[in-house]
N, C-alpha and C positions, 0 to 999 in steps of 0.2 A: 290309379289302375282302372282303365276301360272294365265297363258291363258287359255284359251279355246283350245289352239294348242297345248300346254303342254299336254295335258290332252289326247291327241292321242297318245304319247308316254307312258303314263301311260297305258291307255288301252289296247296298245301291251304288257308292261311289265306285267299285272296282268290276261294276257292273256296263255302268256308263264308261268307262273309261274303253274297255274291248270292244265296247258295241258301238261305241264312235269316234275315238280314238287310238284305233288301231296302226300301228308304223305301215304294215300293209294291207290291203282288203285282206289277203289270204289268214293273217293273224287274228282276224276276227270271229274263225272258225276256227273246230278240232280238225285236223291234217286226218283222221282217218275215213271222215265222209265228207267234208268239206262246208258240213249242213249243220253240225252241232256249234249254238255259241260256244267262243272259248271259255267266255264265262262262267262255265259246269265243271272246268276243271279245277279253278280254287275253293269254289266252292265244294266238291263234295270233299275236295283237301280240308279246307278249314273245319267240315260238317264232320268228319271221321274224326279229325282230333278232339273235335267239341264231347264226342261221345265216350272217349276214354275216360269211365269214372273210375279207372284207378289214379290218374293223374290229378294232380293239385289243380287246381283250377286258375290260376294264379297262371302257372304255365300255360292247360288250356286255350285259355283266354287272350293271354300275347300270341302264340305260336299260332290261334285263328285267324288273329291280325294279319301276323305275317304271311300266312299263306296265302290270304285274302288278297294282299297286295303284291305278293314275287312274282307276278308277271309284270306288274305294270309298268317298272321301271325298263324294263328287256324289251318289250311289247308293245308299249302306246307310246304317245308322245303327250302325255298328261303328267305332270309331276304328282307324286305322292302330296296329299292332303296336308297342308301348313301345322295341322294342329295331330300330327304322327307323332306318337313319342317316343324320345329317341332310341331306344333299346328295340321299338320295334323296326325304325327304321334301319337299325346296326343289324338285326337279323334278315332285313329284307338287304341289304347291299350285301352280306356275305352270302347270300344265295345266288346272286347275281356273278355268273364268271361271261369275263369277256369273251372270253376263248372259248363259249360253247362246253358240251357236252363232255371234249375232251379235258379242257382244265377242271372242269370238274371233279371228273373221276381221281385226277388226282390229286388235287388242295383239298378236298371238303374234309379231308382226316386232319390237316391243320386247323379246321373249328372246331368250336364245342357241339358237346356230346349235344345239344339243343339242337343247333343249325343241323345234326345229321340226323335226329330224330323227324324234324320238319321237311329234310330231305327226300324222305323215306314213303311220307306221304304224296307228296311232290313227285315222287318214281311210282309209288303205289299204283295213284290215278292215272298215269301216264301206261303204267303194262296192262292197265284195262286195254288197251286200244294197239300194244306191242304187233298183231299182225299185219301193219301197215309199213311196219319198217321192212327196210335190207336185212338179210341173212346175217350179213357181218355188225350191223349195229345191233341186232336183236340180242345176237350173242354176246356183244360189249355191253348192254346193257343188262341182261343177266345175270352176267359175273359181278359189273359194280351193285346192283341190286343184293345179290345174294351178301355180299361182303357187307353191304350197310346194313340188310336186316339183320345179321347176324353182331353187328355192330350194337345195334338199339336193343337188340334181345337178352345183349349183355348189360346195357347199362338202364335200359328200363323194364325189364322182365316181360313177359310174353302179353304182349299189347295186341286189342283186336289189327291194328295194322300189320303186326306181326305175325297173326294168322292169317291174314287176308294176301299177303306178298307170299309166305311161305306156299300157299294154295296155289297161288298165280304160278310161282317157280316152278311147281311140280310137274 
């Protein structure tokens, strides 16, 4: 089981990986000013779940992995680190939909209740910056939002994520 200290090292690696191995320049930035690393966005993912001390740490601690690393495989042309282990790398491919945004919306209820709790983070950090989208994605992304938190609130009770999404929705 990865540390807490581990998990510094991952953080540099999935650090370097957007800041220089990006698939495109544009990917190497957040889409709503073009100026923020993308690198802020697993990170404050991983950093939000790290802080839920009602959660086992155990979970925690993988699910920082994994959000540490769900871009990179979509995002860089760096392969995940040889020494990933595999549960985490099983969470980071079932985050990974080919088909974009829209297979999303509708496989992520065929995983476990996990992959849609790391989801939720993953959408969290993303409707910080929601006024960049379309009208119509804004709205598609709303509706699968509301549906996942409402999803996580049932199966992991009222998690700081869970108030911080429900805030955003409002």
């Amino acid at each position: 089981m990865p540390t807490f200290d581990f998990l510094e090292r991952v953080h540099q690696f999935m650090i370097e990986a957007h800041s220089n191995f990006p698939r495109k320049a544009s990917k190497g930035f957040r889409k709503f000013d073009g100026r923020t690393p993308f690198w802020v966005h697993p990170s404050w993912c991983a950093t939000t779940l790290l802080a839920e001390e009602s959660l086992p740490e155990e979970l925690r601690v993988r699910g920082a992995h994994a959000l540490l690393l769900h871009d990179v495989v979509e995002d860089t042309t760096i392969p995940l680190p040889a020494d990933t282990p595999a549960e985490v790398v099983t969470l980071v491919e079932t985050m990974t939909y080919a088909g974009g945004f829209a297979e999303e919306r509708v496989h992520v209820w065929e995983h476990s209740e996990e992959v849609r709790l790391l989801k939720l983070y993953d959408k969290g950090s993303n409707m910080l910056s929601e006024g960049c989208l379309d009208p119509i994605r804004r709205a598609e992304t709303r509706e699968y939002v509301s549906r996942l938190v409402d999803d996580v609130e049932r199966n992991y009770g009222s998690l700081n994520i869970v108030k911080i999404v429900r805030a955003l929705l409002a």
